[in-house]
C-alpha atoms as an extended CHARMM CRD file, in Angstrom:
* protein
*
       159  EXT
         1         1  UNK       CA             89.6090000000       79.9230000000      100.0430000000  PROA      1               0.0000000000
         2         2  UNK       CA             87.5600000000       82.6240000000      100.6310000000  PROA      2               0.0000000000
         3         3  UNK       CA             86.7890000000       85.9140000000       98.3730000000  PROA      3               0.0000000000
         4         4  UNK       CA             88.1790000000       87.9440000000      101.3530000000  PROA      4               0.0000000000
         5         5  UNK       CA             91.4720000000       85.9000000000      101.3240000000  PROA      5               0.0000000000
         6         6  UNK       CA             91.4060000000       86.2430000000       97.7910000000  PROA      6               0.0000000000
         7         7  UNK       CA             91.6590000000       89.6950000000       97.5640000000  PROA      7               0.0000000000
         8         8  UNK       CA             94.3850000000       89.7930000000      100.2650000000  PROA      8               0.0000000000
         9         9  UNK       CA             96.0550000000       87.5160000000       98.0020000000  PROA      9               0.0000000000
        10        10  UNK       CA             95.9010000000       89.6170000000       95.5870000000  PROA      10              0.0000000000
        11        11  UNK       CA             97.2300000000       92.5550000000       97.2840000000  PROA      11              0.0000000000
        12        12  UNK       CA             99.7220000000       91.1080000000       98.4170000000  PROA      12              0.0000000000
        13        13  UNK       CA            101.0500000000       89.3470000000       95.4290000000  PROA      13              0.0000000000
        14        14  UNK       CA            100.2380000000       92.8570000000       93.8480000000  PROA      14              0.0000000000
        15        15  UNK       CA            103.2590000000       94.3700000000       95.9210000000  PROA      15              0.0000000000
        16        16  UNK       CA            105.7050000000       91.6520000000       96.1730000000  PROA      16              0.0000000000
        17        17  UNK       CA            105.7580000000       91.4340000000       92.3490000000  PROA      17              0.0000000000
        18        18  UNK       CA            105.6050000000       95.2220000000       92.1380000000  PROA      18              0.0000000000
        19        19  UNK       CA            109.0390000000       95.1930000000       94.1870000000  PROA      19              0.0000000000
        20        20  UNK       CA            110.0630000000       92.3960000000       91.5610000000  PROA      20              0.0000000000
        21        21  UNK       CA            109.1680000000       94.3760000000       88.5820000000  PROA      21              0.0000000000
        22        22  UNK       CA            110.8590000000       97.1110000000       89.7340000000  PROA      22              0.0000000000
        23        23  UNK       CA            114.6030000000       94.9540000000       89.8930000000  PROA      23              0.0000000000
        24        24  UNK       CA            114.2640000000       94.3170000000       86.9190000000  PROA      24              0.0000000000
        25        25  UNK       CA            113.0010000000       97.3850000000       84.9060000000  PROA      25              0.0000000000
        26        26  UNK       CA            114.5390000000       99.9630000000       87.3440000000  PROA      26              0.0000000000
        27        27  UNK       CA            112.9090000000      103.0230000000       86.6350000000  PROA      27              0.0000000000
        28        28  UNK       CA            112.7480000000      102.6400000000       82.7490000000  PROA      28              0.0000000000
        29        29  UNK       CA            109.3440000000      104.1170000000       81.1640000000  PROA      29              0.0000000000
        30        30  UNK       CA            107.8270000000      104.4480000000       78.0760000000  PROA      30              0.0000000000
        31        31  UNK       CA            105.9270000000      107.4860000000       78.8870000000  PROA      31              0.0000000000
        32        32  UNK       CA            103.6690000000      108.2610000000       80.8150000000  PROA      32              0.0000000000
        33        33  UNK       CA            103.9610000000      104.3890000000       82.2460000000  PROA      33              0.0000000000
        34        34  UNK       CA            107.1180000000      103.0000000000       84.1900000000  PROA      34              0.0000000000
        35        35  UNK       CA            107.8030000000       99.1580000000       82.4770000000  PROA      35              0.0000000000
        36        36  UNK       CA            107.4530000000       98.5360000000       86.3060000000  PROA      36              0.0000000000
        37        37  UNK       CA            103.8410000000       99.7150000000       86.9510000000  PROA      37              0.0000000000
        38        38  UNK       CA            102.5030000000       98.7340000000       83.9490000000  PROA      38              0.0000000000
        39        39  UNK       CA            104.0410000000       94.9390000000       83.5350000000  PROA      39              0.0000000000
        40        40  UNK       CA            102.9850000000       94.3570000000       87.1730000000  PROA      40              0.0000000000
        41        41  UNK       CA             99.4550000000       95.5400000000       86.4100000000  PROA      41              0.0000000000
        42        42  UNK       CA             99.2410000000       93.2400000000       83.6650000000  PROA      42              0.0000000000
        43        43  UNK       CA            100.8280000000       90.5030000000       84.9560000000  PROA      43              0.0000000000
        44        44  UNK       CA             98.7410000000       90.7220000000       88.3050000000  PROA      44              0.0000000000
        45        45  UNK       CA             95.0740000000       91.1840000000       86.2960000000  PROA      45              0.0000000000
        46        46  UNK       CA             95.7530000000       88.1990000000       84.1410000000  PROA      46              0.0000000000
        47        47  UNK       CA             96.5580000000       86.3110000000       86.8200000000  PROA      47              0.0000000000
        48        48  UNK       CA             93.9650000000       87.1780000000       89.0490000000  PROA      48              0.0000000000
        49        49  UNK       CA             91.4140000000       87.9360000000       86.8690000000  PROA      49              0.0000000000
        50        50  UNK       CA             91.6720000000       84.2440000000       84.9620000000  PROA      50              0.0000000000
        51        51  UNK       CA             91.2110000000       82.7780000000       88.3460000000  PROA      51              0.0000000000
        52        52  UNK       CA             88.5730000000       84.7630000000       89.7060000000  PROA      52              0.0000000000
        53        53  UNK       CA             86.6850000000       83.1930000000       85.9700000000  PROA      53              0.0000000000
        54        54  UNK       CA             86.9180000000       80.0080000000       87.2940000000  PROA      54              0.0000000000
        55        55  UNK       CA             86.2160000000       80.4970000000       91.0940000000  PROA      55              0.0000000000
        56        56  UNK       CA             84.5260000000       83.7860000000       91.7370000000  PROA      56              0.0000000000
        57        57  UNK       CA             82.9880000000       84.0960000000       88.3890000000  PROA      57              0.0000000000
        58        58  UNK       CA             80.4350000000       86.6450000000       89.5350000000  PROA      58              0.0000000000
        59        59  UNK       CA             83.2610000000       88.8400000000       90.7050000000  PROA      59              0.0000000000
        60        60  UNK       CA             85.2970000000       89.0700000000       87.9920000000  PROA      60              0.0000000000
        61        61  UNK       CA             84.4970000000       92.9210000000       88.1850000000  PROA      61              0.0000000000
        62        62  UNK       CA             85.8010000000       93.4250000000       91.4500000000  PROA      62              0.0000000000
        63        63  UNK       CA             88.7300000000       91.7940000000       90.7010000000  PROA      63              0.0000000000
        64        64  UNK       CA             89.3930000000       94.3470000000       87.5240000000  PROA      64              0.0000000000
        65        65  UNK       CA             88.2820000000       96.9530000000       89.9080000000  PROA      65              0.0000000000
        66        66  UNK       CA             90.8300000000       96.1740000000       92.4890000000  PROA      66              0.0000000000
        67        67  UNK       CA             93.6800000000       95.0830000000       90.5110000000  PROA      67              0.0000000000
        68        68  UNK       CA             92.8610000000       99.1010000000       88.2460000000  PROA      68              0.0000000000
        69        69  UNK       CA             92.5860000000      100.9270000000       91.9740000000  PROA      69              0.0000000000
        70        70  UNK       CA             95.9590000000       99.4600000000       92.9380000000  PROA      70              0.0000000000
        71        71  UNK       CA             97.7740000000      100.2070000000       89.5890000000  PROA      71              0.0000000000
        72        72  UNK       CA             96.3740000000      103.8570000000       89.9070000000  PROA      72              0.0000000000
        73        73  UNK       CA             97.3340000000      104.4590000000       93.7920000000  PROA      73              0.0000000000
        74        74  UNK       CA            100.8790000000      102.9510000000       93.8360000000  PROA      74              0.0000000000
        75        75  UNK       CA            101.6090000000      104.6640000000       90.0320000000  PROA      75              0.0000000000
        76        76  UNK       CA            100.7290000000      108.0850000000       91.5330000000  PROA      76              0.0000000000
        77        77  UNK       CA            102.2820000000      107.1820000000       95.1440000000  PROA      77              0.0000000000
        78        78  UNK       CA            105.7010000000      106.3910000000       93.1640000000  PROA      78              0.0000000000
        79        79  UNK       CA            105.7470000000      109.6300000000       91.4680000000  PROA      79              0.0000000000
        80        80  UNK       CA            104.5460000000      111.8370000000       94.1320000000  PROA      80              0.0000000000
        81        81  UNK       CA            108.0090000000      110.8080000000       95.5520000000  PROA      81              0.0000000000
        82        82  UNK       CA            110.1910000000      110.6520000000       92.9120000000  PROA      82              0.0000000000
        83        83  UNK       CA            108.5790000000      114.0320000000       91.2180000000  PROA      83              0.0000000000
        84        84  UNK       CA            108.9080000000      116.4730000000       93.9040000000  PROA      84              0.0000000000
        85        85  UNK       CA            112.9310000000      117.5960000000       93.6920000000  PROA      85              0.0000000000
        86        86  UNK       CA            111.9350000000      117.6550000000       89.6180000000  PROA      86              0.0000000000
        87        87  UNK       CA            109.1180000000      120.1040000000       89.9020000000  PROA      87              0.0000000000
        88        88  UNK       CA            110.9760000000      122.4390000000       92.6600000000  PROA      88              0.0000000000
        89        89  UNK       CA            113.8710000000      122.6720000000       89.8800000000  PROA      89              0.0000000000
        90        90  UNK       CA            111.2760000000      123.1670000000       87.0960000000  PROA      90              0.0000000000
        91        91  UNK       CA            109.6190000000      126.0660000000       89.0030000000  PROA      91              0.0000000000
        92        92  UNK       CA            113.3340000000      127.6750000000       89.6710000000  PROA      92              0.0000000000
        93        93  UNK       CA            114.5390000000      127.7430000000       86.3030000000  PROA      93              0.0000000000
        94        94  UNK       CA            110.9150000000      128.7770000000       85.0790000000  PROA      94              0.0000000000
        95        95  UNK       CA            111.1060000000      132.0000000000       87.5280000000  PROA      95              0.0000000000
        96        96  UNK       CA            114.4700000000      132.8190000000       86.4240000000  PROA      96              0.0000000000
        97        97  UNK       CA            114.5430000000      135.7560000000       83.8540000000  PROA      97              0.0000000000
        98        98  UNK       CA            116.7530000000      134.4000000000       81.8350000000  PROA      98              0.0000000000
        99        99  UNK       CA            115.4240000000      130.0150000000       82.3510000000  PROA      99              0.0000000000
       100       100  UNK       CA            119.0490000000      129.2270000000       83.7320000000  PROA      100             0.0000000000
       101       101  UNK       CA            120.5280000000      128.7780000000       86.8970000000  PROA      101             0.0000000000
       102       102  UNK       CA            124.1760000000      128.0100000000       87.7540000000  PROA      102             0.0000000000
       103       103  UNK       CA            124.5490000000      124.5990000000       89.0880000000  PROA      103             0.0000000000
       104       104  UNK       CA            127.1650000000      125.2890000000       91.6510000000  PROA      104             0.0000000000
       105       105  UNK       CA            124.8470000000      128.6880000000       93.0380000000  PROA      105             0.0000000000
       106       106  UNK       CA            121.9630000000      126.5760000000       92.9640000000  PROA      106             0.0000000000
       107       107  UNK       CA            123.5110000000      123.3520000000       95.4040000000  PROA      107             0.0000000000
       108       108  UNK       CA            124.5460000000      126.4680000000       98.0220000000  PROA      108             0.0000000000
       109       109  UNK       CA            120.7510000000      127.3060000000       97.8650000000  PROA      109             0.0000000000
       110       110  UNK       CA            119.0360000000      124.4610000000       97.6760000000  PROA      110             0.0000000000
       111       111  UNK       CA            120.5880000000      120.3940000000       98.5520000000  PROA      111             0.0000000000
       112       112  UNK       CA            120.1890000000      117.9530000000      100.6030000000  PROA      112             0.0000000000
       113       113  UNK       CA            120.0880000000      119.4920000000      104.0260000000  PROA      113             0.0000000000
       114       114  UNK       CA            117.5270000000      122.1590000000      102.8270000000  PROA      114             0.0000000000
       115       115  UNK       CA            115.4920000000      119.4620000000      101.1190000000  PROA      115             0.0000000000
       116       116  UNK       CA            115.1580000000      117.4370000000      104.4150000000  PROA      116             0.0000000000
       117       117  UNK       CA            114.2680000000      120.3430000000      106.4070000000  PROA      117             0.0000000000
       118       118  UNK       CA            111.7830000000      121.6710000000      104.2390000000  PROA      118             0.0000000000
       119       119  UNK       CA            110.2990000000      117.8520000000      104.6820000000  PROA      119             0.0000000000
       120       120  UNK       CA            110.6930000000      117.5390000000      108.4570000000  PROA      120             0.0000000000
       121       121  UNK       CA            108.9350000000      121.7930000000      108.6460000000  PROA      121             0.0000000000
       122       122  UNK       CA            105.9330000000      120.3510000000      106.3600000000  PROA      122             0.0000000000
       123       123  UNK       CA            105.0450000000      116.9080000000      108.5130000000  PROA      123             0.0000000000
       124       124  UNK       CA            105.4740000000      118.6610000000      112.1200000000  PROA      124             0.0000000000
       125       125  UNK       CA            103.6550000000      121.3860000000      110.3670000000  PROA      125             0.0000000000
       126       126  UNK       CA            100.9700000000      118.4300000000      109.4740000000  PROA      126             0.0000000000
       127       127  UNK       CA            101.2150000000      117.1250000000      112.7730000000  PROA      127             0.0000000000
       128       128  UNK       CA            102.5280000000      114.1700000000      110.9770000000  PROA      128             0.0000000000
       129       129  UNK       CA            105.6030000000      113.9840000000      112.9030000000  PROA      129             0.0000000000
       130       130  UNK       CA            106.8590000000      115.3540000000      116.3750000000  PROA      130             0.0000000000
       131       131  UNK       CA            110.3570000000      116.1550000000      116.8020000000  PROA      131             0.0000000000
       132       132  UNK       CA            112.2410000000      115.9330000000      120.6300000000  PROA      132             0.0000000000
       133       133  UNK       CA            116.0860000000      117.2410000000      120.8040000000  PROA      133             0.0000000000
       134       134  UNK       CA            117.7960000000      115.6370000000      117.6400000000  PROA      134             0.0000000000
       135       135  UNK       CA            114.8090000000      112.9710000000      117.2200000000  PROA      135             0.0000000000
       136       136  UNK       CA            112.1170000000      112.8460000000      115.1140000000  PROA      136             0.0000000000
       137       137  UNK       CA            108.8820000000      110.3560000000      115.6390000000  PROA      137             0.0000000000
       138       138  UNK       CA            105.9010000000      109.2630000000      113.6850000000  PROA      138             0.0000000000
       139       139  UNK       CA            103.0770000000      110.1520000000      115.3550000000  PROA      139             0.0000000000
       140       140  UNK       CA            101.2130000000      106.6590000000      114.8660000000  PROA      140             0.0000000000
       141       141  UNK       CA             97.6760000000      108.4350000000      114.2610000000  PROA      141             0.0000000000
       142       142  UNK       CA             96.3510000000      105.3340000000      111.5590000000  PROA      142             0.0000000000
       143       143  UNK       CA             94.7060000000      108.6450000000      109.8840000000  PROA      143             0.0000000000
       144       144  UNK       CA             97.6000000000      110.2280000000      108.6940000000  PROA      144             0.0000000000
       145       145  UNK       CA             99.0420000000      110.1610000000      105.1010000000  PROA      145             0.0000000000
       146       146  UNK       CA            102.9320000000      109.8270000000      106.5530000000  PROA      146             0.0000000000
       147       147  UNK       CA            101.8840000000      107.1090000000      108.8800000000  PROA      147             0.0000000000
       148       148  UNK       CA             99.7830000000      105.4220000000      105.6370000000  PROA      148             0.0000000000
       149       149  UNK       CA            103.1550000000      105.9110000000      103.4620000000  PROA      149             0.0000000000
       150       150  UNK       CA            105.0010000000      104.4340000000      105.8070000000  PROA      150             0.0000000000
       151       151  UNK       CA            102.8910000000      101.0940000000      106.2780000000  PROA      151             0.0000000000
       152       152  UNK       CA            102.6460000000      100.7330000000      102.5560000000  PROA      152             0.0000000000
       153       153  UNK       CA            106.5300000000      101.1930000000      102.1240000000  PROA      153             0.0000000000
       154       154  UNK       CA            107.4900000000       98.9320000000      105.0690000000  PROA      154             0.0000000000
       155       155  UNK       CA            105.5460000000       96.1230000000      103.4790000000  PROA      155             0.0000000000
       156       156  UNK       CA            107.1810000000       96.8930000000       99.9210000000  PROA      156             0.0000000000
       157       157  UNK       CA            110.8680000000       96.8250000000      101.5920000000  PROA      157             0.0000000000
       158       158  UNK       CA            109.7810000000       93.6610000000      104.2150000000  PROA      158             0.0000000000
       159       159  UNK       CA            108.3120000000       91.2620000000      100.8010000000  PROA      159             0.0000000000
């Protein structure tokens, strides 16, 4: 096996048992770390790391390198998506005189619908997206962050 199909093992195991840690830890964290993130990390470095020892011991640093880069991009990938309804409702409450807001006001204002189109305004905005009649499309530019997100997270749901 070569180094090159090494590392492609490893990114590859690196998301299917990312998708497996995630079953079965949900979203549980022990803060600032999801059980998820972190048990995959470790699971994936000692695994790869031990055999990059006995069969690429010169590259042992890559390996750490690699196995770090990919904890750090899909921990901050995770939470860029899971954060952003959080913060909107953080910065609400925060610019309300008195920090409250009633719950039944606040779903006229702002759900799912407004959410979405907010979204779909931001990528054709980006030129991430184009939207004809009722359809929206990825533009397929290999460039673009949506288009990126969108690989990564097929090959998550597809493993």
């Amino acid at each position: 096996m070569t180094f090159q199909s090494f590392l492609l093992l490893n990114m590859a195991t690196y998301l299917f048992s990312l998708k497996v840690f995630f079953k079965i830890f949900k979203m549980k964290y022990y803060f600032p770390f999801r059980y998820a993130d972190f048990y995959n990390f470790l699971f994936n470095l000692l695994l790869f790391f031990s055999f990059s020892l006995i069969y690429y011991p010169e590259k042992t640093l890559i390996i750490l390198f690699i196995n770090l880069n990919l904890f750090y991009i899909f921990f901050h990938l995770i939470n860029m998506i899971i954060t952003s309804p959080r913060t909107k409702l953080t910065i609400d409450l925060k610019e309300n005189k008195k920090n409250e807001i009633n719950i039944s006001k606040y779903f006229k204002k702002y759900n799912c619908k407004v959410i979405v189109n907010n979204r779909i305004k931001r990528l054709k905005t980006s030129k991430q997206i184009i939207q004809k009649k009722n359809y929206i499309y990825l533009i397929k530019n290999k460039k673009s962050f949506a288009y990126i997100i969108s690989f990564v997270f097929s090959l998550i749901q597809k493993i």
